[in-house]
C-alpha positions, 0 to 999 in steps of 0.5 A: 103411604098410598101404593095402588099394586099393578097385577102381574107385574114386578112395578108398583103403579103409585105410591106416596111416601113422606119422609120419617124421623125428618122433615126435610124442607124445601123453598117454593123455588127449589121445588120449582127448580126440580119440577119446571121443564126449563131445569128438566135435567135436575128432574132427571138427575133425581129420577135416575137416583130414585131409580137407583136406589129403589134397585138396591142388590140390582144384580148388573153393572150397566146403568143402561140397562137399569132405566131401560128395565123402567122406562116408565118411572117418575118421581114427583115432588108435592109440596105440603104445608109440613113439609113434601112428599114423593109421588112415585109411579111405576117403581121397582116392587122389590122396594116394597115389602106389604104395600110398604117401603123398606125403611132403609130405601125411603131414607137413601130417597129423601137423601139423594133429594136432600143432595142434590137441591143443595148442590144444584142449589149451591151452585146457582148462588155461587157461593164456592169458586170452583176454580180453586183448590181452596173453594173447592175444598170448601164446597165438598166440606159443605156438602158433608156438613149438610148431609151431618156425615161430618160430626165435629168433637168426636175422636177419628173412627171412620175407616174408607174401604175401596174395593170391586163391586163384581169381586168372586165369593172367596174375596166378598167373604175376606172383606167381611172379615176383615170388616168384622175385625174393624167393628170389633174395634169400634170402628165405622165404615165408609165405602162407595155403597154399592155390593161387593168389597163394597157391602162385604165390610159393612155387613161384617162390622153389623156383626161386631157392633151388635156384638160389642153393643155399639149402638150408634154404628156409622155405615156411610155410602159416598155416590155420585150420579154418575155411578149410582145406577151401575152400583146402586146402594146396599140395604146396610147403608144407614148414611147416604151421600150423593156427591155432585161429581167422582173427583168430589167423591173422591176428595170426600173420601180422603177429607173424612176418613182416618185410613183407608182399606183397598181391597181387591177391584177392577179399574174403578179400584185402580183409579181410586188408588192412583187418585190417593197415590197422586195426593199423597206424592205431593210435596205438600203432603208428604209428611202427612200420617194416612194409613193405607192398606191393600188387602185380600185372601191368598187367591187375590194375591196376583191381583195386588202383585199386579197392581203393585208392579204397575204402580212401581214401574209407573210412579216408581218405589216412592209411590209404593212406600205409601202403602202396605200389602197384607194378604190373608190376615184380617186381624193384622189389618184391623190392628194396624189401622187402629194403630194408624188412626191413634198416629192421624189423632196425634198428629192432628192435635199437634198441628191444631187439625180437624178431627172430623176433616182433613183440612191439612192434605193439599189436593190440586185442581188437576184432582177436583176438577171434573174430567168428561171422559170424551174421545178428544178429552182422552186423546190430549192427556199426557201420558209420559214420565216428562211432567211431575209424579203426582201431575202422571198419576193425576192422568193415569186417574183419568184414564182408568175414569173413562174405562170405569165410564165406557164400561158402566155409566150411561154416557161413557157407554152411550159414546162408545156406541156412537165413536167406538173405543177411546183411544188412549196415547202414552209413552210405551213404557206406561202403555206397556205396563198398563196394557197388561195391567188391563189384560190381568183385571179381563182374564180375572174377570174384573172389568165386567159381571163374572159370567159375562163376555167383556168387549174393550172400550179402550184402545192402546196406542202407543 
């Protein structure tokens, strides 16, 4: 790898890496696609990743901020007769330790570029339709499968765990714990791969995987470009995965994990909640053993009793019935979902499923289409107990996107500056509730760093 350091500065001037262990391969044409200035928003789609992940533990929330620290970077693809290599100019220096890359981030770079040549690529042949379930299913299936996140014959181990990445000391602590417990059992992680409950249970189940001698560890971290910059992945990711879009993201959580965790979070939590709430209420899906569990210690026991009483008041007790709440006991969490992924395994065998992929879960369009959070988008969600349960979920998703997008990614923000707040419409018996759904998430300081002043970039109107 060749580095020329810049003095006094805090980027390296040049550096050129070559991936290890694999070799990934790229057509003259793809090359081509990432390079040409007529495809220059793909070249843009794998600096603003590269960037990302050279900023692993960046300690902001704001994607903005993160590019306009380096303004500066590019990243070159150079393609050999082996292979490529990666021309990087003006990268972060932290990546760097000696004048050499950290492992773990040369890894996570030649990932986010194997993702996204073949997404893009994907997509050019159009070998999915998009605009069905079934294809889209299909597309988000292969995607995992060329990422090798999905591993057919083994028995089910992946645990998903969903949580804040700005959460306080108290509940980072409980999440390792709790990921400690979940390791001691064998059990792999999943999470969005950025800090916080995040990166709390991986690093307690590091521990206990070295304890228990299990060499093979899984520490798989789903992104989306989206979101990458504002959470950018953690050191202990060991498999990375770069989904196109965060209803893709989504539905590759739920298709490839065998129960899944909820730790304490702001509005990005909430709407990954409602998302699974949404699936889960569908008639199809109804029978369908998940084990899900919302976890925390006794301080964030306001925090699920809030969101509890929002689920309850807007999707009603059905909805709740599809969780449980246990606070405080990170042994009892661990041991109910190793119960409940012997119940997925079962159940499984009997209707000839998948290990490796829950085929069996039926997700509508409204849950895989992309929705562009825009003022006018917004606007036109319905928002009122007049359309089905799981279609009312499927919107209350929408609207805690577009918060996540105006708080931390750099499009939601850039529309905010220009239009002001979104103005989210609703019926008052939900604007009520999710009006102090909100005020709680503010007053716990979950919408924003702690320490930081949080302006609204949502308007509720009745």
């Amino acid at each position: 790898m060749a580095v020329n350091m810049k003095k006094n500065t805090d980027t390296i001037e040049f550096s050129s890496i070559s991936p290890k262990r694999t070799l990934e391969l790229l057509s003259p044409r793809e090359v081509s696609r990432l390079r040409d200035s007529g495809h220059r928003s793909h070249h843009d789609l794998l600096r603003k990743c590269a960037l990302a992940i050279l900023n692993v533990d960046a300690h902001s929330d704001n994607a903005k901020t993160i590019f306009d620290t380096y303004p500066d970077f590019d990243i070159e693809i150079v393609q050999q007769d082996r292979g490529l290599r990666l021309n990087l100019r003006n990268a972060p220096a932290n990546a760097f330790v000696d004048g050499e890359m950290i492992a773990s981030t040369r890894e996570m770079l030649f990932s986010a570029l194997r993702d996204i040549v073949y997404s893009e690529s994907e997509k050019s042949y159009k070998r999915f339709d998009l605009t069905s379930s079934a294809g889209t299913s299909d597309y988000v299936f292969h995607l995992l499968r060329n990422a090798k996140s999905i591993t057919g014959g083994e028995p089910p181990g992946i645990v998903v765990c969903w949580g804040g990445h700005s959460i306080n000391d108290i509940e980072y602590q409980y999440t390792k714990l709790v990921g400690h417990e979940l390791g001691l059992r064998g059990l792999d992680i999943c999470t969005g791969c950025g800090p916080g409950a995040m990166k709390g249970p991986m690093k307690g189940a590091t521990i206990a995987h070295a304890k228990q001698r299990v060499t093979n560890a899984r520490y798989l971290g789903m992104t989306e470009p989206g979101i990458i910059a504002a959470e950018p992945p953690n050191p202990i990711v060991n498999e990375l995965v770069i989904m196109p879009d965060i209803e893709k993201r989504l539905e590759a959580f739920v298709r490839i994990g065998h129960a899944i965790i909820i730790f304490p979070g702001g509005v990005g939590t909430a709407e990954e909640l409602l998302y699974l709430l949404g699936i889960m209420l569908h008639p199809n899906n109804q029978k369908i053993p998940f084990t899900i569990i919302l976890t925390g210690p006794k301080s964030s026991a306001d925090y699920f009793e809030h969101l509890d009483r929002f689920i309850g008041i807007t999707l009603g007790p059905e909805a709740q019935q599809y969780y449980d709440i246990i606070v405080d006991d990170a042994a009892t969490v661990a041991k109910k979902v190793k119960s409940g992924i012997q119940t997925v395994m079962d159940y499984r065998y009997q209707v000839n499923d998948a290990y490796h992929f829950n085929w069996q879960l039926t997700i509508d369009l409204a849950f895989q289409s992309p929705f562009e959070p825009t003022h006018e988008n917004i606007k036109q969600l319905t928002i009122d107990k007049s359309i089905p349960t799981h279609e009312l979920a499927a919107n209350l998703r929408r609207v805690f996107s577009s918060i996540v997008a105006g708080n931390v990614k750099e499009n939601g923000i850039k529309l905010i500056e220009t239009h002001g707040p979104y103005q989210i419409r609703g019926d008052k018996a939900i604007m009520a509730p999710l009006d102090q759904l909100l005020r709680s998430f503010i007053k716990q300081q979950r919408m924003k760093l702690p320490g930081t002043t949080y302006s609204p970039c949502y308007e509720l109107v009745e």
